[in-house]
CHARMM-style PDB file with segment names, atoms N, HN, CA, C and O in Angstrom:
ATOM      1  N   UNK     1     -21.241   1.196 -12.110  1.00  0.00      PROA
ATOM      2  CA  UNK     1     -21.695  -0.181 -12.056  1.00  0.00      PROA
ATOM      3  C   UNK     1     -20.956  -0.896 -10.914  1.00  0.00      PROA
ATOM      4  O   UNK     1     -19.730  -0.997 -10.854  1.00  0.00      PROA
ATOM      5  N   UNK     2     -21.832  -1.384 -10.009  1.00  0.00      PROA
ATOM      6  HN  UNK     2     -22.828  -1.301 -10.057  1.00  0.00      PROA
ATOM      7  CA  UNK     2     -21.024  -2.007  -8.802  1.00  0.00      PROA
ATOM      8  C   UNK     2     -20.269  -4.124  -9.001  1.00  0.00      PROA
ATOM      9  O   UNK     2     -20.815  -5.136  -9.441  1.00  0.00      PROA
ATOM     10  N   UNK     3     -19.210  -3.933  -8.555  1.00  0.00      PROA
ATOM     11  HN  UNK     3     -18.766  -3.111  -8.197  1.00  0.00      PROA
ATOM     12  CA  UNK     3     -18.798  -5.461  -9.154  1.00  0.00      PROA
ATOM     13  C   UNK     3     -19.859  -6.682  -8.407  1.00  0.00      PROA
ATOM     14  O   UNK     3     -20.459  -6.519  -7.344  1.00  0.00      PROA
ATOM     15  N   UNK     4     -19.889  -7.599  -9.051  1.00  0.00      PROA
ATOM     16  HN  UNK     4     -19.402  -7.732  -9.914  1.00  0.00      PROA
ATOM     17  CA  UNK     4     -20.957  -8.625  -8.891  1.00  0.00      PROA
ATOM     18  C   UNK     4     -20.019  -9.492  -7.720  1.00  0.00      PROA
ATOM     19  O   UNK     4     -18.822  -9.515  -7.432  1.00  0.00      PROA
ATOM     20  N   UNK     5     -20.730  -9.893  -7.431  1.00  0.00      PROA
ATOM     21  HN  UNK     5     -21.702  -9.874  -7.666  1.00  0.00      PROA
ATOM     22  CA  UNK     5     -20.074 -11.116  -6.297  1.00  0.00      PROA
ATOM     23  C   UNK     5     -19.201 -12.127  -6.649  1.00  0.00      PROA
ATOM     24  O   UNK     5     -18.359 -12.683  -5.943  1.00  0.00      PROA
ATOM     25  N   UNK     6     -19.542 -12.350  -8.058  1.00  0.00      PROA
ATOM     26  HN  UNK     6     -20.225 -11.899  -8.631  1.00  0.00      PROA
ATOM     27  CA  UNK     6     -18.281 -13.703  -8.733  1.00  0.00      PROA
ATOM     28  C   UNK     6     -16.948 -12.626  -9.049  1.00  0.00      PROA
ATOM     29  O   UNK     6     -15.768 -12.842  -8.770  1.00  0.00      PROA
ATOM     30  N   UNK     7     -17.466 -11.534  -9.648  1.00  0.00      PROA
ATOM     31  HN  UNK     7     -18.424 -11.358  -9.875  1.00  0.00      PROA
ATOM     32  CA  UNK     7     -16.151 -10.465  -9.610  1.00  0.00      PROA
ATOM     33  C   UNK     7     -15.284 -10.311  -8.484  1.00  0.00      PROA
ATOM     34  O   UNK     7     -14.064 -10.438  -8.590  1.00  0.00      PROA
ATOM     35  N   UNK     8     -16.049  -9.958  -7.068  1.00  0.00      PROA
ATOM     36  HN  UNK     8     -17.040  -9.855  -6.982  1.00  0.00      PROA
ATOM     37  CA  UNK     8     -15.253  -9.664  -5.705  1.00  0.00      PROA
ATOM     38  C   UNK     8     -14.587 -10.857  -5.699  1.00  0.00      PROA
ATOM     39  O   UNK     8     -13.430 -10.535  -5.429  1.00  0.00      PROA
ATOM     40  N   UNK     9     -14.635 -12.266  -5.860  1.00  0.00      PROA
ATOM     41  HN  UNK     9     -15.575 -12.527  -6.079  1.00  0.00      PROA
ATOM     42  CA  UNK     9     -14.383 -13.491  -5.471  1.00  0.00      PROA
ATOM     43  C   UNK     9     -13.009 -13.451  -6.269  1.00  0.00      PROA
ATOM     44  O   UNK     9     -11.860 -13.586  -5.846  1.00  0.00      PROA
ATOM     45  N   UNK    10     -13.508 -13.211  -7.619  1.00  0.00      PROA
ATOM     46  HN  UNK    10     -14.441 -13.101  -7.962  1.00  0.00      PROA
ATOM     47  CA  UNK    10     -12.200 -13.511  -8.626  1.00  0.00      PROA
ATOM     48  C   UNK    10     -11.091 -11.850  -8.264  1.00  0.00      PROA
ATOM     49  O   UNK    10      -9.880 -11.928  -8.474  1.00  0.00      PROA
ATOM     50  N   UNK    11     -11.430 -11.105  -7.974  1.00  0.00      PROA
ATOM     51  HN  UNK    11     -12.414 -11.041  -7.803  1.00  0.00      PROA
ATOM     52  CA  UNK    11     -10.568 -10.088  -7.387  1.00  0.00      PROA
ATOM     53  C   UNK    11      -9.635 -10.863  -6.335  1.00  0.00      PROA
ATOM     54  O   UNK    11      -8.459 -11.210  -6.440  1.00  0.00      PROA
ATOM     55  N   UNK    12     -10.320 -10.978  -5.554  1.00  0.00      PROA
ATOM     56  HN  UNK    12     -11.276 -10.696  -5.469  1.00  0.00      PROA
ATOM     57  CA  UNK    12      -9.662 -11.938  -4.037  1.00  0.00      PROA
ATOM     58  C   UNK    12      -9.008 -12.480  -4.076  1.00  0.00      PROA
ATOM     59  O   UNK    12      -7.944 -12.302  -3.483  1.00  0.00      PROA
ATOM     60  N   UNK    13      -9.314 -13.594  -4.907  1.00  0.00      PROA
ATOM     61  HN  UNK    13     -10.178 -13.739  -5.390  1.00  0.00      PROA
ATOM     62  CA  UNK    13      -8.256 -14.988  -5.158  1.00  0.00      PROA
ATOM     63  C   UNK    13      -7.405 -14.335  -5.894  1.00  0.00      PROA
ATOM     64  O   UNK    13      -6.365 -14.886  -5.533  1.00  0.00      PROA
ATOM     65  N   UNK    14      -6.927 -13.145  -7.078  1.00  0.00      PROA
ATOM     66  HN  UNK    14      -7.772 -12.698  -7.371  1.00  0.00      PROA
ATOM     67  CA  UNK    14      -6.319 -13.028  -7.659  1.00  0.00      PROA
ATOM     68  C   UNK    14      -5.078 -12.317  -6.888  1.00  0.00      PROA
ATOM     69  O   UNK    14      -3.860 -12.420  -7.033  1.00  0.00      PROA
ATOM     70  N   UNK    15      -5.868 -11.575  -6.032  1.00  0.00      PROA
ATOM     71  HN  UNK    15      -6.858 -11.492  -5.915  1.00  0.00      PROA
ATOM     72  CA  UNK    15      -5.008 -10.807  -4.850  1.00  0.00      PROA
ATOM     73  C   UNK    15      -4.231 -11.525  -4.055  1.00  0.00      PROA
ATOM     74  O   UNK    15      -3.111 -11.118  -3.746  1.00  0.00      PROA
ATOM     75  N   UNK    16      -4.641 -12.496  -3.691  1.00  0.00      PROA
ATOM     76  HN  UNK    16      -5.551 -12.826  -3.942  1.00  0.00      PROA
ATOM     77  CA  UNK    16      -4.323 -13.355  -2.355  1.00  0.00      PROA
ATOM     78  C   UNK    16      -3.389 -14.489  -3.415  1.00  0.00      PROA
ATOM     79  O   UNK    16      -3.172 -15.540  -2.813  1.00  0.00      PROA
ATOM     80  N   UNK    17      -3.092 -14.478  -4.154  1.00  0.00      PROA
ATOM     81  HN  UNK    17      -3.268 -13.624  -4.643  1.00  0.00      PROA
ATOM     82  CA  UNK    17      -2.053 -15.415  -5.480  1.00  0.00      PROA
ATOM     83  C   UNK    17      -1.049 -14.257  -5.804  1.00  0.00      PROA
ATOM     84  O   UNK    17       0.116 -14.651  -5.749  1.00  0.00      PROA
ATOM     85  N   UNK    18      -1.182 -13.014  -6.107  1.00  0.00      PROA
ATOM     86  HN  UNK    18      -2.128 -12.694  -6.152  1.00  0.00      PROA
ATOM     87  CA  UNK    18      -0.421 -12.037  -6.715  1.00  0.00      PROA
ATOM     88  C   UNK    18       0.424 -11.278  -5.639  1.00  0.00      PROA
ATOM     89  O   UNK    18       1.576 -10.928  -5.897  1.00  0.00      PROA
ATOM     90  N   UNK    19      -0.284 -10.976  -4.180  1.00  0.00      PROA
ATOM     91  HN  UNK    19      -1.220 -11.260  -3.970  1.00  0.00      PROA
ATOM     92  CA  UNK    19       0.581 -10.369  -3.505  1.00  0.00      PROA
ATOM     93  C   UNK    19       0.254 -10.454  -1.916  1.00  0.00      PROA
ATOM     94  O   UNK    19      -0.821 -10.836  -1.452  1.00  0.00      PROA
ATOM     95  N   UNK    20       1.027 -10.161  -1.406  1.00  0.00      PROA
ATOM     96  HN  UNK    20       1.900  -9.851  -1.783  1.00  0.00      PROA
ATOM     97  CA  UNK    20       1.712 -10.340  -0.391  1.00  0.00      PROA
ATOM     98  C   UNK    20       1.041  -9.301   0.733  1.00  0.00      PROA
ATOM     99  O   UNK    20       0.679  -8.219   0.271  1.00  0.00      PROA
ATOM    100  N   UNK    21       0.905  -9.449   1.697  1.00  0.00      PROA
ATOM    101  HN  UNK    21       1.200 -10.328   2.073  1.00  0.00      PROA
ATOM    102  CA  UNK    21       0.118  -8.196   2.572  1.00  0.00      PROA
ATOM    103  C   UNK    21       1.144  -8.153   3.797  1.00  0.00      PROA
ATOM    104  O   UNK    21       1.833  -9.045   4.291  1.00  0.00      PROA
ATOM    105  N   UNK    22       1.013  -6.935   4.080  1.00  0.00      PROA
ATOM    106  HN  UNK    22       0.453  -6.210   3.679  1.00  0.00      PROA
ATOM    107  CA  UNK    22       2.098  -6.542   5.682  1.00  0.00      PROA
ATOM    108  C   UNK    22       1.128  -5.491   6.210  1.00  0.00      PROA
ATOM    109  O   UNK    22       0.739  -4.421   5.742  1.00  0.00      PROA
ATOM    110  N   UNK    23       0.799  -6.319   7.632  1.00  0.00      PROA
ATOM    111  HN  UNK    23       1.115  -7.188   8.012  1.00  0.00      PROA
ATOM    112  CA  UNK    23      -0.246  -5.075   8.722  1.00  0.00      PROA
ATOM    113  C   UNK    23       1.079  -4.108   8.987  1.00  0.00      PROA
ATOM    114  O   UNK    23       2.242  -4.475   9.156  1.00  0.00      PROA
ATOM    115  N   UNK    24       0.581  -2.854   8.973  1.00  0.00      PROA
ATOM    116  HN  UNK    24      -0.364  -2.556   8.836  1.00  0.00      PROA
ATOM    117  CA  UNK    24       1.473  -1.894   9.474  1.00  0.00      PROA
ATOM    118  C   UNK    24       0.658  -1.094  10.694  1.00  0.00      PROA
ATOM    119  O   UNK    24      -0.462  -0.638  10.464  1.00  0.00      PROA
ATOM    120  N   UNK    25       1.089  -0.996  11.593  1.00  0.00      PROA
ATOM    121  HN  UNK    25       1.999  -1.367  11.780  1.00  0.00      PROA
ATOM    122  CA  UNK    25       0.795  -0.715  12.871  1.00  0.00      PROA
ATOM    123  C   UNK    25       1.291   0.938  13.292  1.00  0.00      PROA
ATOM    124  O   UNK    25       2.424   1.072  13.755  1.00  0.00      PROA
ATOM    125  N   UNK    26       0.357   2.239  13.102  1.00  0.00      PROA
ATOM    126  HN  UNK    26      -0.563   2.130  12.726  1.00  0.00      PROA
ATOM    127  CA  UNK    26       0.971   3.186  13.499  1.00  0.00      PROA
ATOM    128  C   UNK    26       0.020   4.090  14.623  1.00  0.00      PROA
ATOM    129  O   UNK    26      -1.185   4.206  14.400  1.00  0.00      PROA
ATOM    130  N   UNK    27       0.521   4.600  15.611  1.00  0.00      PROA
ATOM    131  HN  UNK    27       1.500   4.506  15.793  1.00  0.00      PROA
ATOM    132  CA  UNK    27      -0.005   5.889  16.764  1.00  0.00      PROA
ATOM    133  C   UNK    27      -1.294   6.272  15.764  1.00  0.00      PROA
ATOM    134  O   UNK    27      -1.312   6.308  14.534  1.00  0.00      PROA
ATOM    135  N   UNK    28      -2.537   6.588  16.876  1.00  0.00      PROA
ATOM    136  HN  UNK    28      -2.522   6.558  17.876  1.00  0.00      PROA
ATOM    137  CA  UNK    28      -3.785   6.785  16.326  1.00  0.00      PROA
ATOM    138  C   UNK    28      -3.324   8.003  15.642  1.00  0.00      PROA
ATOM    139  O   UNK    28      -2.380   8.614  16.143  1.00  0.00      PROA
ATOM    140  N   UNK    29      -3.869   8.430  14.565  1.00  0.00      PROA
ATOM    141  HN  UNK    29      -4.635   7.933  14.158  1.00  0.00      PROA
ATOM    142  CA  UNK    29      -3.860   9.863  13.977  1.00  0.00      PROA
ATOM    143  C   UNK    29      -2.799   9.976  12.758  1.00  0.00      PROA
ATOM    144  O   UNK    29      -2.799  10.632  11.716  1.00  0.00      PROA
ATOM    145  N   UNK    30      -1.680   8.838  13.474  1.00  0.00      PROA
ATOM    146  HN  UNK    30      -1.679   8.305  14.320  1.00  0.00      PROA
ATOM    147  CA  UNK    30      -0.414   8.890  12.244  1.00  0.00      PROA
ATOM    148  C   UNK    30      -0.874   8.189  11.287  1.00  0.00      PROA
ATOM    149  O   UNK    30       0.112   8.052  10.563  1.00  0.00      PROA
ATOM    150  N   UNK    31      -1.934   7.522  10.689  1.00  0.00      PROA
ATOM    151  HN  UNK    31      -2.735   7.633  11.278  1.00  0.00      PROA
ATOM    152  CA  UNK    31      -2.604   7.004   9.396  1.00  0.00      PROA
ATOM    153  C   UNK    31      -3.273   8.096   8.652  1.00  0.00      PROA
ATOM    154  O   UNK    31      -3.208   8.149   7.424  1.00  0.00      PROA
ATOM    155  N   UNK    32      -3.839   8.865   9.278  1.00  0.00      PROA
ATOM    156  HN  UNK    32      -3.892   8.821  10.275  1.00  0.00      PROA
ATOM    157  CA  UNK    32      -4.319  10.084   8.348  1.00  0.00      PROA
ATOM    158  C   UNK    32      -3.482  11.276   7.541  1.00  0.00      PROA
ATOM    159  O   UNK    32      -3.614  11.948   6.518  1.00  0.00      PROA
ATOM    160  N   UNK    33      -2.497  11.111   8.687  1.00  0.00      PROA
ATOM    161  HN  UNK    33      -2.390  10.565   9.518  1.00  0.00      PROA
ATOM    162  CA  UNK    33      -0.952  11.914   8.382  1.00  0.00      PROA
ATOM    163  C   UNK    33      -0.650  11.436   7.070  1.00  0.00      PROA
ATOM    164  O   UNK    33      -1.190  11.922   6.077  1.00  0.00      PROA
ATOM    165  N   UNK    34       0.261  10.425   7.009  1.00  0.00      PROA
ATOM    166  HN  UNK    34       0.700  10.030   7.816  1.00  0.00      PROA
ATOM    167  CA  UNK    34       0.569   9.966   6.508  1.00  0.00      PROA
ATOM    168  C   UNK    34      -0.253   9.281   5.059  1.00  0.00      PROA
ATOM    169  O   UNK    34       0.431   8.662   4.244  1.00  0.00      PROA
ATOM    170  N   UNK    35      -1.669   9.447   4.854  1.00  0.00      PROA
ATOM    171  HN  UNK    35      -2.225   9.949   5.516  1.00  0.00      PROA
ATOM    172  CA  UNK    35      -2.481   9.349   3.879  1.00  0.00      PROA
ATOM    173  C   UNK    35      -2.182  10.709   3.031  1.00  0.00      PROA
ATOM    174  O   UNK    35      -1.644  10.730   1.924  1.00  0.00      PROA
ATOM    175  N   UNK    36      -2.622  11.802   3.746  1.00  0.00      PROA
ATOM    176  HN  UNK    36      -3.059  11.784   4.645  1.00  0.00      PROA
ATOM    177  CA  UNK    36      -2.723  13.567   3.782  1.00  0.00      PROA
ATOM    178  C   UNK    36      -1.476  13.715   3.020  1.00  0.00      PROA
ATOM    179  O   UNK    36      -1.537  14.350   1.967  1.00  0.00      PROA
ATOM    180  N   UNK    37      -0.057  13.091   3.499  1.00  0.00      PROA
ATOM    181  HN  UNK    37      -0.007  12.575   4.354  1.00  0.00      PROA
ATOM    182  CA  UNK    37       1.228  13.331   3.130  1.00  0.00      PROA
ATOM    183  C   UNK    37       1.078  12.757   1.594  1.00  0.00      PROA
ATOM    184  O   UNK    37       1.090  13.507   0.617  1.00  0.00      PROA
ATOM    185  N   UNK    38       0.972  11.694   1.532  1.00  0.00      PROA
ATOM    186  HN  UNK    38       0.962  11.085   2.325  1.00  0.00      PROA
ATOM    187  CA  UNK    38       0.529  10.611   0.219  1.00  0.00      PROA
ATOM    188  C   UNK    38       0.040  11.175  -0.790  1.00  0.00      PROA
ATOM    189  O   UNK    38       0.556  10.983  -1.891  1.00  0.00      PROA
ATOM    190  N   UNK    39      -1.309  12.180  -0.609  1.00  0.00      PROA
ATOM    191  HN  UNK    39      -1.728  12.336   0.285  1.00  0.00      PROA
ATOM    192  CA  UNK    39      -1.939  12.192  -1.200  1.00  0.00      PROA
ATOM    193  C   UNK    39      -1.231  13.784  -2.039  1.00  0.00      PROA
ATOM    194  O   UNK    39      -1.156  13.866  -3.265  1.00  0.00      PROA
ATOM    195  N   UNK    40      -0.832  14.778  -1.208  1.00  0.00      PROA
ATOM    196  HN  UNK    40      -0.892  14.711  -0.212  1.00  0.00      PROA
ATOM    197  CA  UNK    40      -0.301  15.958  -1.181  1.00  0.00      PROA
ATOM    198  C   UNK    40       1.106  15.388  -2.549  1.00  0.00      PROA
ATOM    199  O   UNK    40       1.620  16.345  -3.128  1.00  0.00      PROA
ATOM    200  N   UNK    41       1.486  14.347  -2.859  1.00  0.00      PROA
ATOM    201  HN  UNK    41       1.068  13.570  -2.388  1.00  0.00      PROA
ATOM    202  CA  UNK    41       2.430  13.618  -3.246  1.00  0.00      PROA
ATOM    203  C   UNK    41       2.146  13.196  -4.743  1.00  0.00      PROA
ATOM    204  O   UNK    41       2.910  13.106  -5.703  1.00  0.00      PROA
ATOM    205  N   UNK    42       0.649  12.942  -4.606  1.00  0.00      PROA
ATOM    206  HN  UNK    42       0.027  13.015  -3.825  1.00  0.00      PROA
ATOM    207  CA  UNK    42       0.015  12.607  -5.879  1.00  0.00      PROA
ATOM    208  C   UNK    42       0.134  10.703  -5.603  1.00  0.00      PROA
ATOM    209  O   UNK    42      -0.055   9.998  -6.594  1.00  0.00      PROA
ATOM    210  N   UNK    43       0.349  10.232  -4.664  1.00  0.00      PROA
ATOM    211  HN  UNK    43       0.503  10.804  -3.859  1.00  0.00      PROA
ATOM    212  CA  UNK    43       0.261   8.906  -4.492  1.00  0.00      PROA
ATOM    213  C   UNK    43      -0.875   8.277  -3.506  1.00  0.00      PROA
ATOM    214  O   UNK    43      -1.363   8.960  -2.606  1.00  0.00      PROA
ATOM    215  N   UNK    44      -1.231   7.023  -3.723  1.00  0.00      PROA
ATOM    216  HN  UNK    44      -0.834   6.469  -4.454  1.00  0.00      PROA
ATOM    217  CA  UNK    44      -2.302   6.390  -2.721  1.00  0.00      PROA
ATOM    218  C   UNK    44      -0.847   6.067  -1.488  1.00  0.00      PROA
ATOM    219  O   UNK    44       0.373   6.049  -1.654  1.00  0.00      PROA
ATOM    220  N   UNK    45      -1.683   5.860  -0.339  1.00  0.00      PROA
ATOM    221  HN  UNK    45      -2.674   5.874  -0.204  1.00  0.00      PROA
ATOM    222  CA  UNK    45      -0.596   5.460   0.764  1.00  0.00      PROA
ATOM    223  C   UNK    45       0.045   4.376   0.685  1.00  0.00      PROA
ATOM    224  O   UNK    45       1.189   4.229   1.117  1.00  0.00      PROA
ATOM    225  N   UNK    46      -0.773   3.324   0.002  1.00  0.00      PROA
ATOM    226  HN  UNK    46      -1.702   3.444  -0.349  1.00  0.00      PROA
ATOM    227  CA  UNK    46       0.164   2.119  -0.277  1.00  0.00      PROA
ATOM    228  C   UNK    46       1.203   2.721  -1.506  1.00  0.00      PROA
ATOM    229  O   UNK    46       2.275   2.879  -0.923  1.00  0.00      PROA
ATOM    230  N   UNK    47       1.332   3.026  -2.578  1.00  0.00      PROA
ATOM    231  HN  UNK    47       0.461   2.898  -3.052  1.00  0.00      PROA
ATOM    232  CA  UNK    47       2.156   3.362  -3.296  1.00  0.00      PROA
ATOM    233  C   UNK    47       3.182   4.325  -2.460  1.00  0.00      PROA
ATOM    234  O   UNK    47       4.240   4.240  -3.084  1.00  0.00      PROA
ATOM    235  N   UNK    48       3.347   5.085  -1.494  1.00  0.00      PROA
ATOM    236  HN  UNK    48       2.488   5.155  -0.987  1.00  0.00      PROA
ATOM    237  CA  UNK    48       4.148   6.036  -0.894  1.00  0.00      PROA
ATOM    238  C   UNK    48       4.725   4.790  -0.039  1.00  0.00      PROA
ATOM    239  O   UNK    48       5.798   4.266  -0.338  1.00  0.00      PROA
ATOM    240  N   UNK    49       4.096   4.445   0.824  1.00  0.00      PROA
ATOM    241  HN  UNK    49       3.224   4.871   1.068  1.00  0.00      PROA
ATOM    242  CA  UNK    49       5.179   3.351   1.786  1.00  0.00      PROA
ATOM    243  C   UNK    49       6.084   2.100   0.459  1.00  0.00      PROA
ATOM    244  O   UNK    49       7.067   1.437   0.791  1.00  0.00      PROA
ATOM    245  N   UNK    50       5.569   2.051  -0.725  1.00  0.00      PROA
ATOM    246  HN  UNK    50       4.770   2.589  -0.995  1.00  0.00      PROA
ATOM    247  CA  UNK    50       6.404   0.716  -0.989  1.00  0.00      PROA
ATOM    248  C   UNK    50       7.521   1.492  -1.325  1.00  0.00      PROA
ATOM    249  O   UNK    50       8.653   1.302  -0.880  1.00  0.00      PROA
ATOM    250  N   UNK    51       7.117   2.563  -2.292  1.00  0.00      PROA
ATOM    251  HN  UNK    51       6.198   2.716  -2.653  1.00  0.00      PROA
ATOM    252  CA  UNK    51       8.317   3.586  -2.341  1.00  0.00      PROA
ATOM    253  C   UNK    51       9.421   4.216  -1.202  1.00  0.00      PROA
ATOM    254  O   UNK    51      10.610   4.386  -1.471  1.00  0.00      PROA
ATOM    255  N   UNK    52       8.867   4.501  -0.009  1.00  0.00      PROA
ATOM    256  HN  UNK    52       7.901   4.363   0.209  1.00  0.00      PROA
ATOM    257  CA  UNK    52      10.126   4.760   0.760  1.00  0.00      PROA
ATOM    258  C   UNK    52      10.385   3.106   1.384  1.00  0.00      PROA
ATOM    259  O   UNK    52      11.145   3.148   2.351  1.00  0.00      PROA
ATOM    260  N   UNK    53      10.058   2.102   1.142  1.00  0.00      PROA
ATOM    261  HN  UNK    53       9.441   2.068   0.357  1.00  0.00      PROA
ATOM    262  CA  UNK    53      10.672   0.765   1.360  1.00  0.00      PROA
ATOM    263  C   UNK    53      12.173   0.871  -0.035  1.00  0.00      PROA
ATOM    264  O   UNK    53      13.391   1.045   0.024  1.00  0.00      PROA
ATOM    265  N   UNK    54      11.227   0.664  -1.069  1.00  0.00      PROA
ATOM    266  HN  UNK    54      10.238   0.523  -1.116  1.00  0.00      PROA
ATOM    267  CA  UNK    54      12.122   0.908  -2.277  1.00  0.00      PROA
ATOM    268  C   UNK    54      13.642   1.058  -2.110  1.00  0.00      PROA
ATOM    269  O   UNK    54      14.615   0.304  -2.118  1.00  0.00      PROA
ATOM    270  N   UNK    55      13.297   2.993  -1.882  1.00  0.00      PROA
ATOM    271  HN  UNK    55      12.507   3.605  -1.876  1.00  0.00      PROA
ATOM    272  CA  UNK    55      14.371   3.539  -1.536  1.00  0.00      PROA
ATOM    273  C   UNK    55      15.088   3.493  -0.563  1.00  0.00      PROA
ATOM    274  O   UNK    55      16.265   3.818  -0.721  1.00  0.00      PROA
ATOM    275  N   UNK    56      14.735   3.177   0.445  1.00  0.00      PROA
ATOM    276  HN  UNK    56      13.780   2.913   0.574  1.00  0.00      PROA
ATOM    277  CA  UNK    56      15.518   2.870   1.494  1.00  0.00      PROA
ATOM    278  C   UNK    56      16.897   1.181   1.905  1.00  0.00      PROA
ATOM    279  O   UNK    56      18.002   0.956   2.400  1.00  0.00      PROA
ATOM    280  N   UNK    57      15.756   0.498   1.259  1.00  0.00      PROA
ATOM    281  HN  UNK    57      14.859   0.681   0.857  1.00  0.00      PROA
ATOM    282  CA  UNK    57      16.826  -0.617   0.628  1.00  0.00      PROA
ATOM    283  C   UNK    57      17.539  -0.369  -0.415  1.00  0.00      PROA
ATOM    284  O   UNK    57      18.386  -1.256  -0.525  1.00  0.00      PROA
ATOM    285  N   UNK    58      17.636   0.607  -1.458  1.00  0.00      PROA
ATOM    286  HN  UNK    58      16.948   1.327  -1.369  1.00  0.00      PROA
ATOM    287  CA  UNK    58      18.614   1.087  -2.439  1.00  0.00      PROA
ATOM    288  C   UNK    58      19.363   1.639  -2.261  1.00  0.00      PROA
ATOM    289  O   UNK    58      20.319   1.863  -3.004  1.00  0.00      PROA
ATOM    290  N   UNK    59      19.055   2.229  -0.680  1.00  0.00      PROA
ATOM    291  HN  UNK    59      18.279   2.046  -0.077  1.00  0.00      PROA
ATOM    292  CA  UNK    59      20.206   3.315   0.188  1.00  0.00      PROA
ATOM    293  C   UNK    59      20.820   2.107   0.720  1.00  0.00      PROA
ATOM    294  O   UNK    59      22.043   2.226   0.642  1.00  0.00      PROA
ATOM    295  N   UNK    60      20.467   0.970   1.240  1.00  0.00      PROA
ATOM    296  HN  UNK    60      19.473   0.874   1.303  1.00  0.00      PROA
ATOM    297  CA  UNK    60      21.100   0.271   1.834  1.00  0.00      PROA
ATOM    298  C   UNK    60      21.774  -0.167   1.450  1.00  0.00      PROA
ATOM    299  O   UNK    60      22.698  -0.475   2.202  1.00  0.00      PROA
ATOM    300  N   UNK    61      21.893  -0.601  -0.181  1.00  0.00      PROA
ATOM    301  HN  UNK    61      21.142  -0.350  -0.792  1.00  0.00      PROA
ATOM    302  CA  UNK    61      22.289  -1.549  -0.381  1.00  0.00      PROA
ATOM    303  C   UNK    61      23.837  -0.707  -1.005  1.00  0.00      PROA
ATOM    304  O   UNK    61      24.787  -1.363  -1.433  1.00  0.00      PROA
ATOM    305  N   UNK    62      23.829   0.827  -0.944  1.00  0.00      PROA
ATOM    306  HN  UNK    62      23.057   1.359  -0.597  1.00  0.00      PROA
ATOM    307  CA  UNK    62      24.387   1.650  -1.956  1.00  0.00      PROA
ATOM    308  C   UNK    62      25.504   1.473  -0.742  1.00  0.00      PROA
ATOM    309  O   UNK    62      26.592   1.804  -1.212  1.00  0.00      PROA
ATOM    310  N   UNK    63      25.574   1.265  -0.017  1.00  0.00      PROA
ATOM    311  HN  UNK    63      24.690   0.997   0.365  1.00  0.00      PROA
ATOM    312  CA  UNK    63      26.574   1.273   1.398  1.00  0.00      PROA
ATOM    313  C   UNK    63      27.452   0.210   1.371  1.00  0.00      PROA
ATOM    314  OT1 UNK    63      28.249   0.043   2.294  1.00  0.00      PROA
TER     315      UNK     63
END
């Protein structure tokens, strides 16, 4: 069943209230990589990048 148009709307606004967006900018080809890697992982690519954000500030902060 495809979502109705008042659905996409109320998706949107709920998105655009709940979170936060960051363009990430990478070399042509390194988005598929890095999907391929994701996926090989059992994660969507957004879930793999917040995770090595995660961890990497937990490394930071472990210093």
């Amino acid at each position: 069943m495809a979502y109705t148009e008042a659905q996409r709307e109320a998706t949107a606004r709920y998105n655009k209230k709940a979170y936060d967006r960051i363009d990430l900018v990478v070399k042509k080809g390194r988005r598929d990589e890095i999907k391929r890697f994701a996926a090989a992982l059992g994660k969507s690519t957004n879930q793999f990048i917040n995770d090595a954000i995660d961890r990497a500030m937990a490394e930071a902060a472990d210093q």
